[in-house]
Each structure stands twice: as structure tokens, then as C-alpha cells.
C-alpha positions as CSV (number, residue, x, y, z in Angstrom):
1,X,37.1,-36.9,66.5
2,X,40.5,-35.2,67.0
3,X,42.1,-35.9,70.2
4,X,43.1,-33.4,72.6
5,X,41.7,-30.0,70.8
6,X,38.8,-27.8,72.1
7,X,36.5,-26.8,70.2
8,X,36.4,-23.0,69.3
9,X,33.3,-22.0,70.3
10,X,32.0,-23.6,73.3
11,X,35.2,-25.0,74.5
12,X,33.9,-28.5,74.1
13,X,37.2,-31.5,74.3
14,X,34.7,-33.6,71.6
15,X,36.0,-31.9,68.2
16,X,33.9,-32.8,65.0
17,X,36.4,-31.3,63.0
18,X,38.1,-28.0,61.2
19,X,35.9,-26.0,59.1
20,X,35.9,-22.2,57.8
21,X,34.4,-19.8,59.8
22,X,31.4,-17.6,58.3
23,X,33.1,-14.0,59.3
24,X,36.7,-14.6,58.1
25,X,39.2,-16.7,56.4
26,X,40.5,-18.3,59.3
27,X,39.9,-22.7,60.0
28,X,38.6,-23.5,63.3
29,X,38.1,-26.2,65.4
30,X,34.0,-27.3,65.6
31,X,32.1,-29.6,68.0
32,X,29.1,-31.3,66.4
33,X,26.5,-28.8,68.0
34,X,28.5,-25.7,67.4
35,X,29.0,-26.9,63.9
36,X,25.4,-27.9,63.3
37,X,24.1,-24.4,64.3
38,X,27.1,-22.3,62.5
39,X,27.7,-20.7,65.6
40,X,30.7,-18.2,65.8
41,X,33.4,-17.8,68.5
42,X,32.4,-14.7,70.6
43,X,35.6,-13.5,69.7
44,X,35.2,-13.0,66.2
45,X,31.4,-11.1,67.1
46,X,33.9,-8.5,69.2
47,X,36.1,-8.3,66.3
48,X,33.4,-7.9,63.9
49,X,31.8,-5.5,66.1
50,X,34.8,-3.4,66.6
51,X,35.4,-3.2,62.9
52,X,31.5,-2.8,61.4
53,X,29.5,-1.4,64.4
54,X,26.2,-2.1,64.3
55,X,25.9,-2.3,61.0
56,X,26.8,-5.5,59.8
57,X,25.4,-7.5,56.1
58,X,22.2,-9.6,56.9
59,X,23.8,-12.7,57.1
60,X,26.1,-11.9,60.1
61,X,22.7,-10.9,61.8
62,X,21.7,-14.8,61.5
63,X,24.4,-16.1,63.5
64,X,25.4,-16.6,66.8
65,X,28.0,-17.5,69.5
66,X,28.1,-19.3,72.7
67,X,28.0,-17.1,75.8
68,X,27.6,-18.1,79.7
69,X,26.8,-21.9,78.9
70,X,24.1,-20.8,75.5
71,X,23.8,-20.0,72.1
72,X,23.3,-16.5,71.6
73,X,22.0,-15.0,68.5
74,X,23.8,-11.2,66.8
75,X,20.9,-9.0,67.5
76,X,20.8,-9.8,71.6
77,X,24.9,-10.5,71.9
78,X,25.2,-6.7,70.2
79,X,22.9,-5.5,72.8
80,X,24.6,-7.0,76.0
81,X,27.4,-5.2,77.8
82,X,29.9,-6.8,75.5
83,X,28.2,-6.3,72.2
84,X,28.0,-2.7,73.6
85,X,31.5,-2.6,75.0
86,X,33.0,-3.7,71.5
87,X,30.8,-1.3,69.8
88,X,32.1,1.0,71.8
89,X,36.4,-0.1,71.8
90,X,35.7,0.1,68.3
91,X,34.7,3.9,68.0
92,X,37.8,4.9,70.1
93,X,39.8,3.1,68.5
94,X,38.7,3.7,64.3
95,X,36.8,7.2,65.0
């Protein structure tokens, strides 16, 4: 465990360590549960939404992020008001 870092996800103080993250080349910090289910910080869904839309490759489709205390899969974050809002920031922003 590494003392006094959070993890990236869930915000977790119990760190199972630094590993890659599935939607860019960027180390993160992972508890054991957010590393166990490959979930993604909901930050990196807004980016990825921003950039890609709703079209994203199948694999991104599989994963999920931790939102309001649960994992949440793609398919229902894109469809809440902040998968729609980053939808959305990302239109006005690259057309």
C-alpha cells in the first residue's frame, strides 16, 4: 500500500498501486476494487467524450467509472447529464 495517495477513481486513501489506464498513456493511482473492475476516472470518460462523442471503439463501451458513491458503466454515464454535457462541450468546442 502506498501511504498518503488517493486513489484515482473513487478517491479511496487505501492505494493498491500505479498502473496504466485503459483510455490513455497516463499511470494512475488504483485501490484494490477500482483496480479489480478496470474502472476509469470520470474524468478521463469527459475527456474521452469530448473528443469521440458517442462513438467510441467497443472496448471503451465495457468500462466504467465511479460516480455519486458507485460504479457506473459507459453506456448509462454517456446518457446522464454529464455524459450528455461532455457530449455536448465537445461539439462547441471541435465542431
Amino acid at each position: 500500500m502506498m501511504n498518503g495517495a488517493k486513489c484515482n477513481v473513487c478517491g479511496k486513501d487505501e492505494i493498491a498501486g500505479v498502473a496504466c489506464s485503459g483510455l490513455g498513456a497516463m499511470s494512475l493511482a488504483y485501490c484494490h476494487e477500482c483496480a479489480d473492475c478496470g474502472a476509469e476516472p470520470e474524468y478521463l470518460f469527459v475527456f474521452t467524450a469530448e473528443m469521440c462523442g458517442t462513438e467510441v471503439a467497443d472496448f471503451v463501451k465495457e468500462m466504467c467509472t465511479f460516480k455519486d458513491g458507485a460504479y457506473v458503466g459507459w453506456n448509462d454515464w454517456i446518457a446522464s447529464d454529464a455524459g450528455k454535457a461532455a457530449v455536448a462541450s465537445g461539439q462547441a468546442i471541435y465542431g
